[in-house]
C-alpha positions as CSV (number, residue, x, y, z in Angstrom):
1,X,93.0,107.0,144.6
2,X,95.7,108.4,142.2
3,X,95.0,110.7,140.2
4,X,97.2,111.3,136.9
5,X,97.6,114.9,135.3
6,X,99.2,114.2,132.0
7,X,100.1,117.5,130.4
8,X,101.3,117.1,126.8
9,X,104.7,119.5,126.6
10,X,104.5,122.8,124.9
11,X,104.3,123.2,121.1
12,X,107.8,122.3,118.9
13,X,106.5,123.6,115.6
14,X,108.2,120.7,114.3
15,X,107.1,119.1,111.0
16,X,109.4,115.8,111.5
17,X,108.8,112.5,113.7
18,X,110.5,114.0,116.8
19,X,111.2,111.1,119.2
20,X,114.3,111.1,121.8
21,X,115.8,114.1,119.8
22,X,116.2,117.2,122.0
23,X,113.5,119.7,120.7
24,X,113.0,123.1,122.4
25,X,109.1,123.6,123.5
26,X,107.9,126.9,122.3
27,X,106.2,128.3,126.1
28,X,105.8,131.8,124.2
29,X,102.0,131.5,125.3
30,X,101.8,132.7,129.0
31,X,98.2,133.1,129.3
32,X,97.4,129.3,127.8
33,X,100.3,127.6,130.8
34,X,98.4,130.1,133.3
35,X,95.2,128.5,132.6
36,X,96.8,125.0,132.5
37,X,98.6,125.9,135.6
38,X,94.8,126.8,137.2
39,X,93.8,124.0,136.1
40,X,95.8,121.8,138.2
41,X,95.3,120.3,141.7
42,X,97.4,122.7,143.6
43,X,99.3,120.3,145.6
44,X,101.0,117.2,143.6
45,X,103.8,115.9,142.8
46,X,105.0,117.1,139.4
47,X,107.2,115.1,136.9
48,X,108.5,114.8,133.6
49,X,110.2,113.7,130.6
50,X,113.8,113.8,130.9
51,X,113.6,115.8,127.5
52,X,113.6,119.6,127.7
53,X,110.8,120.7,126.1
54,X,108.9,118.4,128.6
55,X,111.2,120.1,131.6
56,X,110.8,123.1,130.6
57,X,106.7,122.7,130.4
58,X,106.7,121.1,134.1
59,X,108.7,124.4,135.1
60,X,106.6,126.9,133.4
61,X,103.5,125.1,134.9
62,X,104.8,124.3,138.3
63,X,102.8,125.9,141.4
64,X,104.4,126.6,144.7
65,X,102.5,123.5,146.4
66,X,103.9,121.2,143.7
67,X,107.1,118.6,144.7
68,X,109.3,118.2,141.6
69,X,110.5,114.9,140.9
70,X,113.7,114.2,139.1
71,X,113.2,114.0,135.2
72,X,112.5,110.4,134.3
73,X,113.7,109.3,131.1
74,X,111.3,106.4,131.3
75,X,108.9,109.2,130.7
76,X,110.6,110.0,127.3
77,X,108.4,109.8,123.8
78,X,109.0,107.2,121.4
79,X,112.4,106.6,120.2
80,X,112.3,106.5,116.7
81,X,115.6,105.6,115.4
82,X,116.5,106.2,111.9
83,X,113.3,108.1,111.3
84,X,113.5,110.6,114.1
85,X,113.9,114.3,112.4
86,X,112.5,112.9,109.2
87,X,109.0,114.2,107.7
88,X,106.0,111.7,107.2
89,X,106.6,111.6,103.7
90,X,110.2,110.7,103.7
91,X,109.3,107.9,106.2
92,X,106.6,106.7,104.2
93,X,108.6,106.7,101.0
94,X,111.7,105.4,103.0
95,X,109.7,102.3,104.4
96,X,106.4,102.0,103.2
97,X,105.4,99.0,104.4
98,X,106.6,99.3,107.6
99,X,105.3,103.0,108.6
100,X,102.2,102.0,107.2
101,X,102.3,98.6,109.4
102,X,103.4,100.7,112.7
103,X,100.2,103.1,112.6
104,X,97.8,100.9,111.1
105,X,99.1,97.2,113.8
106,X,100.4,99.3,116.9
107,X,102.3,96.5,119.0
108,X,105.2,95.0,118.6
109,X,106.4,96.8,115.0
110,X,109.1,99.3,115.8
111,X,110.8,101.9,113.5
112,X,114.3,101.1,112.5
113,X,116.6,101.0,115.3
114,X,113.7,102.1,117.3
115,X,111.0,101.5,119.6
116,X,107.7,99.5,119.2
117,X,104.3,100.6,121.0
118,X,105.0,97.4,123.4
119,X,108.0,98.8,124.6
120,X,106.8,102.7,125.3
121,X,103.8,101.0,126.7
122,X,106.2,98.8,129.0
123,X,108.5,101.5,129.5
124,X,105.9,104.1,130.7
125,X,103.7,101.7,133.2
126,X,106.6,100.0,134.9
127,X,107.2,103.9,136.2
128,X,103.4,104.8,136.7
129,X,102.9,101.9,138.8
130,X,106.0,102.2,140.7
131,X,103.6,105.7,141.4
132,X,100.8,104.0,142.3
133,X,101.9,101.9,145.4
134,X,103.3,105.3,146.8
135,X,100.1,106.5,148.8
136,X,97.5,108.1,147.0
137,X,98.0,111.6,145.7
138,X,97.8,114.0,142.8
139,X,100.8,113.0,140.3
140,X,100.6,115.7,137.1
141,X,103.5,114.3,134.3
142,X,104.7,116.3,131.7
143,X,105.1,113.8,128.7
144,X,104.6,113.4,125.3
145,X,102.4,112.2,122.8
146,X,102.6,108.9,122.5
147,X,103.7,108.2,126.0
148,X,100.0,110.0,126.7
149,X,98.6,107.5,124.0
150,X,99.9,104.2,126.1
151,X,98.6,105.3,129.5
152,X,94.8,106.5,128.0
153,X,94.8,103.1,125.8
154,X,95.5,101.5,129.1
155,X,93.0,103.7,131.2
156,X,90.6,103.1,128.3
157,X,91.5,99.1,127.8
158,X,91.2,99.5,124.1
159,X,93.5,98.2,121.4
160,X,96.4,100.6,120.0
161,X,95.3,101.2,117.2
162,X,91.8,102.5,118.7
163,X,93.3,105.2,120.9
164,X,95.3,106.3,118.3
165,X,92.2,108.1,116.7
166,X,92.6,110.5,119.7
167,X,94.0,113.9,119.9
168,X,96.4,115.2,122.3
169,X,97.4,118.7,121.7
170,X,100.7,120.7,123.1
171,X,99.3,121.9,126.5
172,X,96.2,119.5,127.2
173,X,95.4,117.8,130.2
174,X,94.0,114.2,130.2
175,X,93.4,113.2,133.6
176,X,93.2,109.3,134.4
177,X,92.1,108.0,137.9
178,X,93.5,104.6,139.3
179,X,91.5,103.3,142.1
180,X,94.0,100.4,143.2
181,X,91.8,98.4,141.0
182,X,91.1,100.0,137.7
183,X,91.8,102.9,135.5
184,X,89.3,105.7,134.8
185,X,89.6,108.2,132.1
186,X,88.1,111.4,133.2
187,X,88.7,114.2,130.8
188,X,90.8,113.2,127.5
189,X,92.9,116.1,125.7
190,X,91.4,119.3,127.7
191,X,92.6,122.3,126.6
192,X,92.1,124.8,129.7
């Protein structure tokens, strides 16, 4: 069995859609990653986002029986083209059909210039099953939020728009189990 550690990166205190644009985590809170940290199996492999507020989470987190992989930027959090670094509001008010569409029908609706939740979904599972025919092992990933979203809606085998309804806060562990055969969700947005 694999068993998948997603850690959601640090906190960006950002009030904007923050996609493939470089956002610094804030990893101010040394006791929280020290319980995340003791949390964690303490010998996996341990990856991330190529993004550095996902890097920089994995480092604060890492423990001395983890093996860093390189940062993969198949890892990264939706690309959100012409509406990454603008607010809700301004989206909504820029395209309001569409942002309303891309929430609401999750699948093949894409921002402007951007990515759809097909292609994050694709994106992301091409790289956790090239994982998963490795042996099994602990693998903890330091990603992002929607990225999270696409590997629990797989793990759950729910539509998109169902698994949207769940939270995944900066710093919580949702652990999925693949057995070579199926996916198991066994704690969703755990906050240590």
């Amino acid at each position: 069995m694999t068993s998948w550690w997603w850690i959601r990166h640090g906190p960006t205190h950002e009030e904007t859609f923050v996609g493939w644009r470089d956002v610094p985590a804030d990893l101010s809170d040394g006791a929280a990653l020290a319980r995340l940290r003791a949390a964690l199996p303490p010998e996996a492999l341990l990856a991330s986002s190529d993004l550095s507020r996902a890097t920089a989470t994995a480092d604060a987190i890492a423990g001395p029986g983890h093996q860093r992989l390189p940062p993969a930027r198949a890892l990264r959090e939706f690309d959100f083209g012409a509406w990454d670094g603008l607010a809700f509001a301004a989206v909504s008010a820029r395209d309001p059909a569409l942002s309303r569409a891309f929430w609401e029908r999750p699948g093949d609706i894409a921002a402007p210039e951007g990515e759809s939740w097909n292609d994050v979904a694709a994106r992301v599972s091409a790289w956790v099953d090239a994982q998963n025919r490795a042996a099994p092992r602990h693998v903890i990933a330091v990603a992002h939020y929607g990225v999270i979203l696409t590997q629990l809606q797989r793990a759950l085998g729910v539509a998109p728009a169902e698994v949207l309804a769940h939270r995944i806060a900066p710093l919580s562990l949702t652990r999925l189990d693949w057995d070579g055969a199926r996916w198991c969700a066994r704690a969703i947005n755990h906050v240590a």
